[in-house]
C-alpha positions as CSV (number, residue, x, y, z in Angstrom):
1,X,-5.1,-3.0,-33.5
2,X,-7.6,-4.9,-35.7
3,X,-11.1,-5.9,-34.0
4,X,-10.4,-9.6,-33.5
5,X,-7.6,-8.6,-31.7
6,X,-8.9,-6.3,-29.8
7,X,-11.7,-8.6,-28.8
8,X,-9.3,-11.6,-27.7
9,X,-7.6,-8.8,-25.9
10,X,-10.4,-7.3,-24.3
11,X,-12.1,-10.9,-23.4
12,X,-8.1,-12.0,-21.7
13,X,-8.2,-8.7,-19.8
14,X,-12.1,-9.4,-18.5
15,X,-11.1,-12.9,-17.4
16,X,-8.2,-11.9,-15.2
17,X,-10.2,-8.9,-14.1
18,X,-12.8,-11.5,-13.0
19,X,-10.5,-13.6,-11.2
20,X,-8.6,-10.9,-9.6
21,X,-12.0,-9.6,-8.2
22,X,-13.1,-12.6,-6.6
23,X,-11.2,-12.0,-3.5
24,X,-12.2,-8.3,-3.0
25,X,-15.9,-9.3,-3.4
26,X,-15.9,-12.0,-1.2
27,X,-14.0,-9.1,1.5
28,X,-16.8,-6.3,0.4
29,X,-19.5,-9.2,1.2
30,X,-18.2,-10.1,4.3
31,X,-18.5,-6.5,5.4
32,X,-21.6,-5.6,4.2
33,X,-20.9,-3.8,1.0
34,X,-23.3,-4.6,-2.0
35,X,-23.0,-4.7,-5.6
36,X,-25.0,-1.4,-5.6
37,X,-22.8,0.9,-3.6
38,X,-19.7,-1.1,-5.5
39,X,-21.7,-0.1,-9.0
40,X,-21.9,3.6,-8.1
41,X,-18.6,3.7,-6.2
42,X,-16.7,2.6,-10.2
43,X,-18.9,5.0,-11.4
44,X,-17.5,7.7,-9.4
45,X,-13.7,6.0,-10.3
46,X,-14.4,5.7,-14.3
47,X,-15.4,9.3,-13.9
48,X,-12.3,10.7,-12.3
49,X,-10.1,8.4,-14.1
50,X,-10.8,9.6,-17.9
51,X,-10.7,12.8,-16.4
52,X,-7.5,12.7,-15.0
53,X,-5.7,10.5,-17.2
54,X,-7.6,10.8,-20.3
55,X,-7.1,14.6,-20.9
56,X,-6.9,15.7,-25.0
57,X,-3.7,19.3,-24.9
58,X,-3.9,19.2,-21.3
59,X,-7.6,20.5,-21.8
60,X,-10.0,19.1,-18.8
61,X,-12.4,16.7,-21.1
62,X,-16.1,17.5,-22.0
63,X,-19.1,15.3,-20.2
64,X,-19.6,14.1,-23.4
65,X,-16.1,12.8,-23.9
66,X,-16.5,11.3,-20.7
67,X,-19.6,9.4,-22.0
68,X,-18.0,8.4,-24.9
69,X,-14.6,6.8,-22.8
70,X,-17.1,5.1,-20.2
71,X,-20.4,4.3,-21.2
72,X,-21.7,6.3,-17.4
73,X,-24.7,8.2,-17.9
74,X,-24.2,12.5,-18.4
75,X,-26.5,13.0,-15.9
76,X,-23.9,10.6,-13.1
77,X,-21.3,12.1,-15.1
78,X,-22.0,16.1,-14.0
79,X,-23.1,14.7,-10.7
80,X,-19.7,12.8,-10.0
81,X,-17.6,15.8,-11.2
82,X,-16.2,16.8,-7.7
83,X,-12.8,16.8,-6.3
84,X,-12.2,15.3,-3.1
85,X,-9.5,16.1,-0.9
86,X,-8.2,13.1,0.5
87,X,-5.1,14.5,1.8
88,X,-5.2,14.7,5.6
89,X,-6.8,11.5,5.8
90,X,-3.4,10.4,3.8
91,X,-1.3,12.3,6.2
92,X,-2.9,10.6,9.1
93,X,-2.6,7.5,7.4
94,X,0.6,7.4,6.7
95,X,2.2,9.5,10.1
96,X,3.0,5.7,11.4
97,X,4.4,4.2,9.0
98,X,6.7,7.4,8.7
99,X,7.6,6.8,12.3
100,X,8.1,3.1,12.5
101,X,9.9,3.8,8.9
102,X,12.2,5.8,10.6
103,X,12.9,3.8,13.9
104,X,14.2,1.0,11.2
105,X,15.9,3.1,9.0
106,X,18.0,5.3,10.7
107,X,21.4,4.1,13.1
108,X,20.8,6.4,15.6
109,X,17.7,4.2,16.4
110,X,19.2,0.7,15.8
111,X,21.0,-1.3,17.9
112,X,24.7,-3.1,17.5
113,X,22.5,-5.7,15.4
114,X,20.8,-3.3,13.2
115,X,17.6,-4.0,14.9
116,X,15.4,-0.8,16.3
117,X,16.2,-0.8,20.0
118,X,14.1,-0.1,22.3
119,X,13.9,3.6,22.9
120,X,13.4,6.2,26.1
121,X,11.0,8.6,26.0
122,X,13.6,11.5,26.5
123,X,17.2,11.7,24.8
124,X,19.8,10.0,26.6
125,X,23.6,8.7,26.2
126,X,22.7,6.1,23.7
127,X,20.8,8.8,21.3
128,X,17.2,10.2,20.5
129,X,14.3,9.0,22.3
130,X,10.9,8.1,21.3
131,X,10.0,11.7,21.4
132,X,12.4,13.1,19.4
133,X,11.7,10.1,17.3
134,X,7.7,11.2,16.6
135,X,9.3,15.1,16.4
136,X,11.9,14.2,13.8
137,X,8.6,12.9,11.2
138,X,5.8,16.2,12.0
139,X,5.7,18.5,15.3
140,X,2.0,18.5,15.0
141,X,1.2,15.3,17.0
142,X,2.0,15.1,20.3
143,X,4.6,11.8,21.1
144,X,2.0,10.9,24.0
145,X,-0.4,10.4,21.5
146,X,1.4,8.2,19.6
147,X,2.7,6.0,22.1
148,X,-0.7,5.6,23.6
149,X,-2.3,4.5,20.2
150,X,0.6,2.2,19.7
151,X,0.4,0.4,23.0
152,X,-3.9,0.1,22.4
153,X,-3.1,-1.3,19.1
154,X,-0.3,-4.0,20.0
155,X,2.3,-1.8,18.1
156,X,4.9,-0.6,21.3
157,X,5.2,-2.1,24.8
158,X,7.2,-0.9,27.7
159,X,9.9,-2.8,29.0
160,X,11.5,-3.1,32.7
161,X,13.0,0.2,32.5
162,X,10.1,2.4,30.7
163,X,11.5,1.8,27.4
164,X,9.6,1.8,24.3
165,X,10.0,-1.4,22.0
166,X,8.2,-1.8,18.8
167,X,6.9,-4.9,18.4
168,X,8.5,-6.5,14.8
169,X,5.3,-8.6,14.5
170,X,2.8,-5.0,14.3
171,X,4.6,-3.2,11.8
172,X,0.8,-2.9,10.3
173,X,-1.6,-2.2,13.3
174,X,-3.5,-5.5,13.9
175,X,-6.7,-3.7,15.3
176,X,-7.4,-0.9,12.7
177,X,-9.3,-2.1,10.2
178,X,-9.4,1.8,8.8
179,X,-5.4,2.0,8.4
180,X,-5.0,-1.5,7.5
181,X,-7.8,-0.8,4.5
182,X,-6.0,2.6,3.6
183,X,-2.9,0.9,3.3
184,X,-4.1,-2.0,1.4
185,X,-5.4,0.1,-1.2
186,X,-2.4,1.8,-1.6
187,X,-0.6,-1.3,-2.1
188,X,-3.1,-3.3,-4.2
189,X,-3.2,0.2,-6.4
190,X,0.4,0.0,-6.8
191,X,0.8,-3.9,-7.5
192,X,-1.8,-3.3,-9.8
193,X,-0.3,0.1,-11.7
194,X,3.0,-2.0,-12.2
195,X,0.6,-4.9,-13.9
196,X,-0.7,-2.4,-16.1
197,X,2.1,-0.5,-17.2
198,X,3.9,-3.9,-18.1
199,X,0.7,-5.0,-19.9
200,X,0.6,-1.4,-22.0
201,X,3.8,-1.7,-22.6
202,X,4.2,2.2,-21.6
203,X,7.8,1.9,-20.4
204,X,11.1,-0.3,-19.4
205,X,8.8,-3.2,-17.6
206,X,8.6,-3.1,-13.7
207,X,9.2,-5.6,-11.5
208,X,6.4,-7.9,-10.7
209,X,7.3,-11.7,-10.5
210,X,5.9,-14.4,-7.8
211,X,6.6,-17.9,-7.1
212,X,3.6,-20.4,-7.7
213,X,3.7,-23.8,-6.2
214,X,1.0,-26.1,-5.7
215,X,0.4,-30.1,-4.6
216,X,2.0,-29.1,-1.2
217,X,1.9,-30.7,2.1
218,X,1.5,-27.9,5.4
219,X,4.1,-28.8,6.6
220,X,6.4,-27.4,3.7
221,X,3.9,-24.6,3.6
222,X,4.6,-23.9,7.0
223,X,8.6,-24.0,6.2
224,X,8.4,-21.7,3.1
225,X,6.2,-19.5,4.9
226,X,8.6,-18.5,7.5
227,X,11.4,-18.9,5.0
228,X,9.8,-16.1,3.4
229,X,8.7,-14.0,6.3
230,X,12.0,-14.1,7.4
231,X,13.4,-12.8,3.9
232,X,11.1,-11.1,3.1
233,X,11.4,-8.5,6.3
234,X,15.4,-8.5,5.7
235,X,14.8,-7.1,2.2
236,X,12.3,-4.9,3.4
237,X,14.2,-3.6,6.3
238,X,17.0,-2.9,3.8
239,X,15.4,-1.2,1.5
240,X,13.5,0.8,3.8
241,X,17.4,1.9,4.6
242,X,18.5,2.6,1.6
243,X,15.4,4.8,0.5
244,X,15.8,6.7,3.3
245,X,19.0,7.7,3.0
246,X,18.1,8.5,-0.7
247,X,15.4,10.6,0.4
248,X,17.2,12.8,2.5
249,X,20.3,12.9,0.1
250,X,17.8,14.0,-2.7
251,X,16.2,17.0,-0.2
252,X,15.6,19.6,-2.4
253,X,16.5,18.7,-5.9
254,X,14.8,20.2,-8.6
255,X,13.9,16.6,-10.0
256,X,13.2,15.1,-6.5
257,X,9.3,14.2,-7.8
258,X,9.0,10.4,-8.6
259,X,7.6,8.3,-5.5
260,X,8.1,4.3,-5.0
261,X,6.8,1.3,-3.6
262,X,8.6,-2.1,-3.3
263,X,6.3,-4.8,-1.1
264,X,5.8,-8.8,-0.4
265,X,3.1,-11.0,0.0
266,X,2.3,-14.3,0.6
267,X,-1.0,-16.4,0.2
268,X,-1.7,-20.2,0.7
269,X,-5.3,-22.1,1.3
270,X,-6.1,-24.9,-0.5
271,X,-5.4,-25.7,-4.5
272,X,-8.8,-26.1,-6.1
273,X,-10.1,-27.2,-9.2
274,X,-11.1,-23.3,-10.7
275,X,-7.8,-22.3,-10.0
276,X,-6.0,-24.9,-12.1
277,X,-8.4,-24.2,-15.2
């Protein structure tokens, strides 16, 4: 690529980096994160990155190839070179969603609707209960402890007859900030991946299209809003299906190693001038 190019390139890329940013700042901000511990926290990620992705024969690069891919200083460089387990914070992380994945996923938990019923605690005539539920995703955690995280954070109630009932509205718990922040991270890193994979052209492109509509009055927003919502969770709740069913059909093939991640969104506020520039 020839320098001009790479400059308009580089100076297109900044400018949606920037814009991209401004909402993640403005979180960071309100939570008392400052542009210091941001600064040494991309360190750390510019690090680990060219290390992991940036590899030269599968041979773990030099500090000084490290320099030279990120402008961070040797001395930060040799300091940040640590692997950190994250993976039982993951596994706790992602035990719910496992769960609730299940509960929507699977017919012996749905109703005559397809909608998750509301389940006992123990097996009965109908099918599994809420125990064997928790059971059927990891044995380590006891289905007490569950339900009685659930029910703090809005996720379950118990109806007339004792019966657990997930509340569709508390898919994502409404009260923990920590699993709400591990999760968006996993799904802004993923929205983000399939952005840069299309923009690197590394591959068939992957899906990542939105509909943009602005001069608006609330009252349509409102409409398009639950238009969405409500289509939104139908497609979700399908695929969640599907992908299950794939999952355990796939159990234990040799090539059973790719992941996915399929989500929706939906933002409004009000149009301003710097976002019609």
């Amino acid at each position: 690529m020839k320098t001009n190019e790479t400059g308009d390139t580089s100076g297109a890329l900044l400018q949606a980096v920037a814009w991209l940013c401004r909402p993640l700042v403005r979180l960071l901000i309100r939570k008392g994160i400052t542009y210091p511990q941001l600064r040494e926290l991309l360190k750390g990620v510019y690090v680990d990155v060219a290390e992991t992705d940036f590899a030269v024969a599968g041979k773990r690069p030099s500090d000084s190839r490290i320099y030279i891919l990120t402008g961070v200083h040797r001395k930060d460089i040799k300091r940040l070179r640590r692997t950190d387990d994250a993976a039982e914070a993951e596994k706790v992380a992602t035990l719910g969603g496992a769960i609730v994945g299940r509960w929507l996923g699977q017919s012996e938990y749905l109703d005559a609707d397809g909608q998750p019923r509301c389940l006992p605690r123990d097996d009965d005539e109908r099918g599994p209960g809420f125990d064997t539920l928790v059971a059927s995703v990891s044995k380590d955690v006891r289905p007490r402890a569950i339900l009685d995280e659930w029910q703090r954070l809005g996720m379950v109630s118990l109806n007339a007859a004792g019966e657990v009932c997930l509340n569709h509205q508390a898919f994502v718990p409404a009260q923990d900030f920590a699993e709400q922040a591990f999760f968006m991270g996993r799904n802004v890193h993923d929205h983000l991946a399939a952005c840069a994979h299309n923009l690197l052209a590394e591959g068939e492109p992957m899906l990542e299209r939105s509909v943009y509509y602005g001069g608006l009055t609330p009252h349509s927003v409102a409409h398009l809003r639950e238009l969405a919502r409500r289509e939104g969770v139908a497609l979700l709740q399908k695929l969640n299906a599907e992908a299950l069913h794939r999952q355990q059909h796939d159990a234990g093939a040799p090539d059973a190693d790719r992941r996915m991640r399929f989500g929706v969104y939906w933002y409004d506020a009000a149009r301003t001038a710097e976002e019609e520039r």
